[in-house]
C-alpha positions in Angstrom: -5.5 7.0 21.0 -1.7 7.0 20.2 0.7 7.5 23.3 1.5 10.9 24.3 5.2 10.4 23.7 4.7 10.3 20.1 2.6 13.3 19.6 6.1 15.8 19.1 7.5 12.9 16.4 7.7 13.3 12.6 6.9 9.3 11.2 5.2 7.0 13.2 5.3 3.6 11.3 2.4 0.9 12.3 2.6 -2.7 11.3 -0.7 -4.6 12.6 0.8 -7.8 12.2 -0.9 -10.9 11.4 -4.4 -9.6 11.7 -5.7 -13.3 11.2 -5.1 -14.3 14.5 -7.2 -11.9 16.3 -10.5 -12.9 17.2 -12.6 -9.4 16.5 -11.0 -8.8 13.2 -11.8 -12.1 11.9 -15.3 -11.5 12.5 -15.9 -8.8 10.1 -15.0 -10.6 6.9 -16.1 -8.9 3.6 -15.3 -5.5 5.2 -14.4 -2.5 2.5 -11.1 -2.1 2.4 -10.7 1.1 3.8 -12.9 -0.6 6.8 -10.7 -3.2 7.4 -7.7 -1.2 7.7 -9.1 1.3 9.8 -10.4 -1.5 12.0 -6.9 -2.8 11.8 -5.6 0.1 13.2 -7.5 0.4 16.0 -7.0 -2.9 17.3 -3.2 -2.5 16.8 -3.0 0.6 18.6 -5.1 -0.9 21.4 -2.5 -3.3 21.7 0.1 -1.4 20.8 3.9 -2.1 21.8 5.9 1.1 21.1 9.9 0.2 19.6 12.0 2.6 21.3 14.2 4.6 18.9 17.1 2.7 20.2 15.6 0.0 18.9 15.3 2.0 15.4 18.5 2.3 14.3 20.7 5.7 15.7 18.3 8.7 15.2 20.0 11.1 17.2 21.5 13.5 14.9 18.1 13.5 13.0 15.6 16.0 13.6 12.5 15.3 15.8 10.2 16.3 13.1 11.9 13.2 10.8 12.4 10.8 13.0 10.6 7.5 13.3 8.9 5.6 15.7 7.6 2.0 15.1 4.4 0.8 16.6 3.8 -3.1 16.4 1.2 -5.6 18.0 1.8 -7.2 21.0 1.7 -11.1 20.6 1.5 -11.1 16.9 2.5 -14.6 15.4 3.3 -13.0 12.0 6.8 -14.1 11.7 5.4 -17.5 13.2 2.9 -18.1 10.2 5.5 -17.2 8.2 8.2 -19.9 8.9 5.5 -22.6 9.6 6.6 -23.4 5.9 9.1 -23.7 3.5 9.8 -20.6 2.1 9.1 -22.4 -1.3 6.1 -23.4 -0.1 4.6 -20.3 0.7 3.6 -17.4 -1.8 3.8 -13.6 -0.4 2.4 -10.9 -2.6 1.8 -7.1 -1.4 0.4 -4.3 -2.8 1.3 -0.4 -2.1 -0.6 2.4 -2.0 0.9 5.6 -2.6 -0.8 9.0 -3.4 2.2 11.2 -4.3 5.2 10.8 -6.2 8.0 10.0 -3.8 11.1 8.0 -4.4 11.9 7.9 -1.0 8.8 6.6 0.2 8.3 3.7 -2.3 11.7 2.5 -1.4 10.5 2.3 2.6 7.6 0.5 1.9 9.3 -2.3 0.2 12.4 -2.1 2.3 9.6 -2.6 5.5 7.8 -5.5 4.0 11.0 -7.4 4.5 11.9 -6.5 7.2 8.6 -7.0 8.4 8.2 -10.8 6.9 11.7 -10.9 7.9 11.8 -12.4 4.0 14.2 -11.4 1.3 12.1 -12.6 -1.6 8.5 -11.4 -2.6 6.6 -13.4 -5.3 4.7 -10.5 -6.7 3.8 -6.4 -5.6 1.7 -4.7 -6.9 1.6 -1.0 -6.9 -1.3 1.5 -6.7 -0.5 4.6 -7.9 -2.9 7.3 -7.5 -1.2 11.2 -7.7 -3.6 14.1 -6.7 -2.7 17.4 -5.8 -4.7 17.0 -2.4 -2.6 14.4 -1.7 0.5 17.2 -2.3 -1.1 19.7 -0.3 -1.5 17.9 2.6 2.6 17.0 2.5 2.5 20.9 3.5 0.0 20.5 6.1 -3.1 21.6 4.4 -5.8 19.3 5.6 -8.4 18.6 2.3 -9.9 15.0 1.7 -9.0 13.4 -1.6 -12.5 11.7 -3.6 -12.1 8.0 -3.4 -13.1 6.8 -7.4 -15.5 4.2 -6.2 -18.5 5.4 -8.6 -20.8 6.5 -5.9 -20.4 9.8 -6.1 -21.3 10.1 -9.8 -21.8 7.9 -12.8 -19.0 6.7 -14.6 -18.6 6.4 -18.3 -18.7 2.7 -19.6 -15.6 1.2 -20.1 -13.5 4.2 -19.2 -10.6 4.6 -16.6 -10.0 8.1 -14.9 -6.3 7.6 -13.8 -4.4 10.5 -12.3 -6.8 13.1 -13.3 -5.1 16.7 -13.2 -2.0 15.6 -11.8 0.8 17.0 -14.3 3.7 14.1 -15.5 1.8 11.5 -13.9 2.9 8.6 -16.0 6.8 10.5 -16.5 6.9 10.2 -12.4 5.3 6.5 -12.1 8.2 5.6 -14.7 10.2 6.7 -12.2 9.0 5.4 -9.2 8.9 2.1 -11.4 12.5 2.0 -12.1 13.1 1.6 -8.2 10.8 -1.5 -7.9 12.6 -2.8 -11.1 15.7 -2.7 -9.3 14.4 -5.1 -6.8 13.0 -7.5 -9.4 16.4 -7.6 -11.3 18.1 -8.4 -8.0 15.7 -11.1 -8.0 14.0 -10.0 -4.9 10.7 -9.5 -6.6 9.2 -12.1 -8.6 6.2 -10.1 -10.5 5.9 -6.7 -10.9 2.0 -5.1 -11.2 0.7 -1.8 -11.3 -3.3 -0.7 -11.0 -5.7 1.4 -12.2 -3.8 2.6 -15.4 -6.1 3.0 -18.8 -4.9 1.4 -21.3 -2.5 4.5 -22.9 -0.5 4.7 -19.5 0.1 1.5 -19.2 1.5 1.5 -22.9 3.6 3.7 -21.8 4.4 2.2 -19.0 4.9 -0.8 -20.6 7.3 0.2 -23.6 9.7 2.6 -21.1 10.0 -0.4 -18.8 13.0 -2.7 -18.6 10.9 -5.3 -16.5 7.1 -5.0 -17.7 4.4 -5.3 -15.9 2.9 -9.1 -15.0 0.0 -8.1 -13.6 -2.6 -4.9 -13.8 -5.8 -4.3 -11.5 -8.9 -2.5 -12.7 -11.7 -1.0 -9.7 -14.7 -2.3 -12.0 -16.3 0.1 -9.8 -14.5 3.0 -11.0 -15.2 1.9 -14.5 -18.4 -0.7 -14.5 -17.2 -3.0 -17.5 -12.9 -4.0 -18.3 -12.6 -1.5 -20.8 -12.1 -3.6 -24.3 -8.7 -1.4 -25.2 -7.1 -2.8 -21.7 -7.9 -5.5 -22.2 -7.1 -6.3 -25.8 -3.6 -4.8 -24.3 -3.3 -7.1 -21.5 -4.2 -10.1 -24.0 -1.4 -9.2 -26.5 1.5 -8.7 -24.0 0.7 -11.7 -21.6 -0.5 -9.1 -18.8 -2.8 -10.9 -16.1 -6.1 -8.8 -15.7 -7.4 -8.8 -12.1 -10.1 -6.5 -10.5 -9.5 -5.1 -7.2 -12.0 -3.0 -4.9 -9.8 -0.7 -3.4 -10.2 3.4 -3.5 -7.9 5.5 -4.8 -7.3 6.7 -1.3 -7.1 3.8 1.2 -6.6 6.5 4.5 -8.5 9.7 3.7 -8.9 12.8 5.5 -12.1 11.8 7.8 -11.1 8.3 8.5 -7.9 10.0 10.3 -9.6 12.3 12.1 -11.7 9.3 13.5 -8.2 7.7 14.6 -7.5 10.8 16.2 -4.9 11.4 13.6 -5.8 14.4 12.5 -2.3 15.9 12.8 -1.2 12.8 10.0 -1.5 11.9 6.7 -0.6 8.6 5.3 2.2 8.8 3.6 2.6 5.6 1.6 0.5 2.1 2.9 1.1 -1.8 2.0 -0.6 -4.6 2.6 0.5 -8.2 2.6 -0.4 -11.5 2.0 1.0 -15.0 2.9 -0.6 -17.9 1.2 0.1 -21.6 1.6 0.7 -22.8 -2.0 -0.9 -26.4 -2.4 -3.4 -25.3 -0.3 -4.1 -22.3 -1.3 -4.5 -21.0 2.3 -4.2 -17.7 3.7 -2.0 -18.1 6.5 -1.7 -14.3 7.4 -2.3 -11.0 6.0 -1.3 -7.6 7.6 -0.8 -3.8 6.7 2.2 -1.3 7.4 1.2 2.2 7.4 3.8 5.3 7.6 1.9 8.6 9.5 3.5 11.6 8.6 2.9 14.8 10.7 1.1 17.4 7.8 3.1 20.7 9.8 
């Protein structure tokens, strides 16, 4: 599916681009969300325009294993929807997905949102969190599937939330990987800061180490069938906005790449973004990024 010439490369980035504006995407609304992007994907490579490295910035004294290669849509009016408006009439909000803790890799994610949107403001990001060690094994090329946490596979405990299960200094590395996005929101290039899926003791901790607090924190009501009542009597006392999402813990996983023919890639981090109309409340565009990294 993906050009031959990138099959030796390290990183291959793909923005879809506004994926509003193309006709057989638009027809399957209500799609899961690991659906939609895969659907997203395969449209985008089908009309894929490949950005030379040239084009990326010099990459010639870094390895072919690391280097990157951007993939974009061809005739994609993202930047178009974008400046239709005021800037201060339009609200942007993303959310990352990231299944292992990487500094590096945060940092990229929001660096390519704006230079995707070609903005230098976000109004809110969220960030989804979800550290497995799958998702570390397959940084060394070990090929396992992580388990999405969308309750289907077994019953969940009322009002519970099963948050980085097994991974060792989960919430020690989130602080960290919080302290770069709180960076961008003291440089007042992010307006709202929100994380998802934590129970109610990470995000206390989360919360107290935090030198710009979360705004905003998702539950998967799926992953835990009712708000648990100690999250939200958190939320409640510290003026944090309680939203539900439906996304898995996994957005990419092992068998959805191998149906891209990506079997040779795992996903190394993944946003998605939003552009709303304010006084209208319209979505004007919406789009993902996705960074494929080679597993060997």
């Amino acid at each position: 599916m993906l050009p031959s010439l990138l099959n030796d490369l390290g990183v291959i980035i793909v923005s879809t681009g506004n994926v509003l504006n193309v006709s057989d995407l638009r027809k399957k609304a209500g799609q899961k969300p690991t659906d939609e992007l895969t659907d997203c994907l395969r449209s985008t490579f089908t009309e894929a325009e490949v950005v030379e490295p040239s084009q990326n910035g010099d990459q010639s004294s870094v390895p072919v294993q690391e280097q990157r290669q951007l993939i974009t849509r061809r005739n994609n009016d993202l930047l178009e929807k974008v400046r239709e408006h005021p800037r201060a009439d339009i609200k942007i909000g993303a959310k990352i997905f990231l299944n292992r803790h990487s500094e590096p890799a945060l940092t990229e994610a929001v660096e390519k949102l704006f230079e995707t949107l070609n903005v230098s403001y976000l109004d809110n990001l969220i960030l989804a969190y979800h550290p497995t060690a799958t998702a570390e094994k397959a940084t060394n090329g070990e090929q396992q599937q992580v388990q999405e946490a969308t309750g289907d596979e077994e019953a969940k405990e009322e009002g519970v939330i099963e948050w980085a299960v097994g991974s060792d200094n989960a919430v020690g590395n989130l602080k960290k990987l919080w302290a770069i996005l709180e960076r961008y929101a003291t440089d007042g290039k992010i307006g709202q800061l929100g994380i998802a899926d934590l129970d109610a003791d990470s995000l206390q901790q989360l919360y107290d180490g935090a030198k710009v607090h979360p705004t905003i924190a998702q539950i998967n009501l799926a992953a835990c069938c009712v708000v648990p009542p100690q999250l939200q009597a958190y939320c409640n006392q510290n003026e944090i906005q309680l939203l539900t999402h439906s996304d898995p813990q996994e957005l990419l996983p092992r068998d959805v790449l191998n149906e891209l023919e990506l079997g040779s890639y795992y996903a190394g981090w993944t946003s998605r973004y939003q552009v709303h109309i304010k006084c209208r409340g319209v979505l004007a565009a919406k789009g993902f990024i996705v960074s494929l990294e080679r597993t060997n």
